[in-house]
N, C-alpha and C positions, 0 to 999 in steps of 0.2 A: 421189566427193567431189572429186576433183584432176580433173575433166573440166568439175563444176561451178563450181571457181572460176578455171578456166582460161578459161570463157566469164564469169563476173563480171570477172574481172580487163581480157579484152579489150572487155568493152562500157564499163568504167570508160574505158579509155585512149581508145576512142574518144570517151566524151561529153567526156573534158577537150579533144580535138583540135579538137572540134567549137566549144567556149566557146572555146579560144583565136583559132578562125578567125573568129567572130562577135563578138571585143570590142568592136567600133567601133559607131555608131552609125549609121553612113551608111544611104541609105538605094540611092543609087546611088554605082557603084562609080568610081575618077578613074582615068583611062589617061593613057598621055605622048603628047605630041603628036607628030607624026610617024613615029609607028612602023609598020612593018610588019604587015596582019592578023595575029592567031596570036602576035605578040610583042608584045602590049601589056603591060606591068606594073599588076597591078590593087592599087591602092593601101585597097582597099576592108578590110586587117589595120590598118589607122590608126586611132586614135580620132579623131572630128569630132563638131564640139557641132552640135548644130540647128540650119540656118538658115545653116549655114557655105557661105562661095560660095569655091571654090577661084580663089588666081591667080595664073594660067601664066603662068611667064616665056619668057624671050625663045628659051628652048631647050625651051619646053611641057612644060615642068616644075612642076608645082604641090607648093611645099613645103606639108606638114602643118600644121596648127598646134599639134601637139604631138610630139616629139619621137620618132621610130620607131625606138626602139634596138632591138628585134627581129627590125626587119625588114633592120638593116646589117650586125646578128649573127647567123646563122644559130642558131649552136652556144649562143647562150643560149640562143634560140629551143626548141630540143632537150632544155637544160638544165633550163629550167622545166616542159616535158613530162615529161622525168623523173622532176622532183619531184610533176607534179600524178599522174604514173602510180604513185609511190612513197606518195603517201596518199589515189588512188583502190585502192591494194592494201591498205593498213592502213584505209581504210575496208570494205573487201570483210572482211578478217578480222575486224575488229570487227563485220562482220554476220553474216559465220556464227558470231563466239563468240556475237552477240542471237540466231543461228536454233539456235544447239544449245543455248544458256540456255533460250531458247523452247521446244525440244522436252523437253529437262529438265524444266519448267516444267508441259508439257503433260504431260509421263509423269508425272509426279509431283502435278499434278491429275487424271488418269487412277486413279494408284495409292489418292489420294486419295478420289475418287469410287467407287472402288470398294472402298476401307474406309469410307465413309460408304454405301455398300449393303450392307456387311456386316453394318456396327454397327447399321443398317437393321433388317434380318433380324434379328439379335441380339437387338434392342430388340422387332422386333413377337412374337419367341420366347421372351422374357423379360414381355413380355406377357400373352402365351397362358398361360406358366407361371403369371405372378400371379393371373389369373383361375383358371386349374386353381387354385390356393394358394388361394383367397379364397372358392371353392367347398367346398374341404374345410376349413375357418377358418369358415364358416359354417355348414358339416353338424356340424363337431364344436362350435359352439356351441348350436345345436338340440341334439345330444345333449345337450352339459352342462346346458342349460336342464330337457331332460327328466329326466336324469338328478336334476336338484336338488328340479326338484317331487314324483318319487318320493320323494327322500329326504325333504324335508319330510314329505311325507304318511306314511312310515314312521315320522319321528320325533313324530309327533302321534297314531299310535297306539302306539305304545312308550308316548310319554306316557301316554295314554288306558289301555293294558293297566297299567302303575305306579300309577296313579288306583285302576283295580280291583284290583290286587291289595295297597295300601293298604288298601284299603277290607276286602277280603277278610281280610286281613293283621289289617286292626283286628276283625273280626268273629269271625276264629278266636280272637284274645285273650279276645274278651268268652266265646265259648264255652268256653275253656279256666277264665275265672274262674268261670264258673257254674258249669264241672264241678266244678272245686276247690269249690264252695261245695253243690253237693249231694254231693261224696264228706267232705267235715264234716259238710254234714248225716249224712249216712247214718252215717258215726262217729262222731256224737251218739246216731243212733238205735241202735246199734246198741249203743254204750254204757248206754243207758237199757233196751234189752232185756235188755242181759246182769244193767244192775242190776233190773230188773225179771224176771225170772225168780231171779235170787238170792232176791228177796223174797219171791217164791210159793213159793221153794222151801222158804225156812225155815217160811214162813207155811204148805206142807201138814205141815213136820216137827211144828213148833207147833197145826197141826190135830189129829195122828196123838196126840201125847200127850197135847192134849187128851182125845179121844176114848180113850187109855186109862185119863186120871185119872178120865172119867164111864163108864167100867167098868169101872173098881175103887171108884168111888162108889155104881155100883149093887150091885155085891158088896157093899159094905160095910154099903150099905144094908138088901137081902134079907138079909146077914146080922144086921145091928140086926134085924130084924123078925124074923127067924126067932128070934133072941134073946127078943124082946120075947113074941116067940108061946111060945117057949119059957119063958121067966119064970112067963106068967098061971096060975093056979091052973087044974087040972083041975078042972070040974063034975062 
């Protein structure tokens, strides 16, 4: 990390060095006249507008037309490099706080993406499970369905066996009244036997004395005649 903003920091200070040597516009550079090869002063750190024709004075001197305090002061010269190397350094940190934001950022959509293929998997297993769920949520409504129509069809023959043994129910009453109506009968008859043999009974007692009153009528009889036979005059 400290090697890499060691080369940030030095490529900052050089592209400021580089803006500072290229603020002017020229396009060629002005020398003084008279000078020695190798010691010319190249005036080419001056700003010059378009079009600008430098002119030499009497000692080949071409003043600027704008005023080169930079180039009379060395040490602001250095000063302002300073500054621009002191917020090409706060520019280099503000990029690595954007490249470690950014890897934060990325770790953290990473982390992200990889609870969204969790929740993925989660979801397609949660899935599978509702279909397993929906599969036996359907078998067991098939059961209950079959279940019910059992039950129906058991409760229509419960019905049905209640029907017959209503029925049966009302059949054995009728039987039971007709019994009771032939055990009256039969204790009718059997009262008219008992008074019917009383009657035969007196009616053979009432025979028996008849039958002795008509023989002792016939006694009485043979005896009148024997009487009578007796009475008549001997011949």
């Amino acid at each position: 990390m400290a090697t890499v903003h060691g080369k940030i920091r030095r490529t900052a200070l050089a592209l400021v060095l580089l803006s500072i040597l290229s603020a002017s516009t020229a396009q060629e550079p002005l020398y003084l006249g008279g000078a020695a090869p190798g010691k010319v002063i190249n005036l080419d750190v001056g700003a010059k507008m378009p079009g600008y024709r430098p002119a030499l004075g009497s000692g080949g001197f071409a003043a600027p037309p704008v005023p080169q305090a930079m180039v009379l002061d060395p040490g602001r010269l250095v000063h302002q490099a300073e500054e621009y190397s002191a917020q090409a350094t706060m520019a280099c940190e503000r990029a690595l706080d954007h490249q470690q934001q950014s890897q934060q950022l990325a770790w953290s959509a990473q982390n992200s993406s990889i609870g969204a293929q969790l929740s993925a998997a989660s979801a397609r297993e949660s899935a599978a499970s509702a279909n397993v769920s929906l599969g036996y949520v359907l078998a067991a409504r098939d059961r209950s369905a079959l279940q019910l129509e059992q039950s129906t069809q058991a409760l229509n023959e419960t019905r049905l066996l209640q029907d017959m043994t209503a029925g049966h129910l009302q059949a054995a009453l009728e039987l039971k009244n007709q019994t009771q109506l032939l055990r009256d009968q039969v204790a009718a008859l059997h009262s008219s036997a008992s008074m019917l043999l009383d009657s035969a009974t007196r009616q053979t007692a009432n025979n028996e004395d008849l039958q002795g009153i008509l023989k002792r009528l016939d006694d009485v009889e043979r005896r009148l005649k024997d009487l009578e036979e007796a009475k008549k005059p001997a011949p």
